[in-house]
N, C-alpha and C positions, 0 to 999 in steps of 0.2 A: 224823171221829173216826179214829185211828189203831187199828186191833185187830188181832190174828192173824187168818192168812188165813183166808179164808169167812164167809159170810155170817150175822149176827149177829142177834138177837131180842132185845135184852135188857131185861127187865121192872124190874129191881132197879139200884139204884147204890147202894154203902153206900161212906159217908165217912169219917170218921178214927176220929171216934168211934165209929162200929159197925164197923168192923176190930178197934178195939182192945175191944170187948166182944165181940166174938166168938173173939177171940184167949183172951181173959178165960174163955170157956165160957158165956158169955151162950144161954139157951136161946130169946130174944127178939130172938135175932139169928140164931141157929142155925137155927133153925125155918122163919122167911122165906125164907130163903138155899136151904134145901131143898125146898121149897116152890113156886120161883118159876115154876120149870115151862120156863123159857128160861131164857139167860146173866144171868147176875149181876155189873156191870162193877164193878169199879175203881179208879178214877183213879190214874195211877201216883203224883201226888202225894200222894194221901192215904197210899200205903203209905209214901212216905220221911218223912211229917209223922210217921207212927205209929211206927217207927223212931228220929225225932228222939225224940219225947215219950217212950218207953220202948225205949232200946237190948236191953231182954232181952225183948223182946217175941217171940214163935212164928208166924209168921204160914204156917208150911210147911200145915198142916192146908186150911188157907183156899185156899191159893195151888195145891194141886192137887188142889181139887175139879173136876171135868169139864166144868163149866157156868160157870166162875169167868174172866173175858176180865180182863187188865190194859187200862186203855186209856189214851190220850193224849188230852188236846184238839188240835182242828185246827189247823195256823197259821193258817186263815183265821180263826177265833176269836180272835182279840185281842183285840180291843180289844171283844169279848161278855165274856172271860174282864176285862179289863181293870174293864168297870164293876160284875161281880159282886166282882171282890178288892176295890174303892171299898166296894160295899156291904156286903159281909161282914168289915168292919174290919181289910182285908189280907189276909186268910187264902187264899192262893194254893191251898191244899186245898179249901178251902171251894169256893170259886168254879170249881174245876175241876171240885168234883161237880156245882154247880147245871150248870153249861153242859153237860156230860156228859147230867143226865137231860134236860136241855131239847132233848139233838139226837135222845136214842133216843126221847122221847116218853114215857121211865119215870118211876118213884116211887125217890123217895132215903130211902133206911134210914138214920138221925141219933139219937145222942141230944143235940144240939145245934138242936134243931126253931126256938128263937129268933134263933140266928143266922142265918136264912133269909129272917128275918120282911122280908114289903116293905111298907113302909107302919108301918100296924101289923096287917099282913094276912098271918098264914099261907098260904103256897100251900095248893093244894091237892094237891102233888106231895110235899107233906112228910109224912114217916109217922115220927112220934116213934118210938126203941123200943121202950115199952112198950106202946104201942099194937098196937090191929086192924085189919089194913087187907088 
């Protein structure tokens, strides 16, 4: 994974959809976020997805919290990231967050918890928003 330098922890991944409810003042988003106790990555794609999907979107709050890492998928993740965008119907955001929490060993903040589904199996990595975890 690509992060700003030093050494990183990071317990949380939130993806487009919980950027942009936290953007929103979601307190189901807000809460984890503060919460997590370590860094909180991500994905740079999901910020420019949340971007495309609402250009007046605020994401300054988010982006310099303390514990808040942007991060990259690796290049050596290709073709990891490649069969998660198969599986999550394209969604190169999508699949950047799964492989993201799948290298830190975290839980991914989604209000999109279906799009995740494998099989017809929730991970157990996925924590809907509205959810406790």
């Amino acid at each position: 994974m690509s992060a700003p330098d030093g050494p990183h922890r990071v317990a949380l991944v939130l993806d487009t959809s919980a950027v942009l409810a936290y953007a929103a003042g979601s307190m189901d988003v807000h809460e984890p976020v503060l919460l997590a106790g370590e860094d909180v990555a991500i994905p740079v794609w999901c910020l420019i997805e949340a971007v495309r999907r609402d250009p007046t979107v605020d994401l300054r709050e988010l982006l310099h919290l303390g514990q808040v890492v942007t991060v990259m998928p690796d290049r050596h993740d290709a073709d990891l990231l490649t069969d998660w965008a198969i599986a999550v119907a394209g969604r190169e955001d999508a699949a950047a967050a799964a492989v993201i929490t799948y290298r830190y060993a975290a839980v991914l903040l989604t209000g999109e918890p279906d799009l995740y589904t494998i099989g017809e199996h929730h991970p157990d990595w996925i924590i809907p928003i509205d959810s406790v975890w």
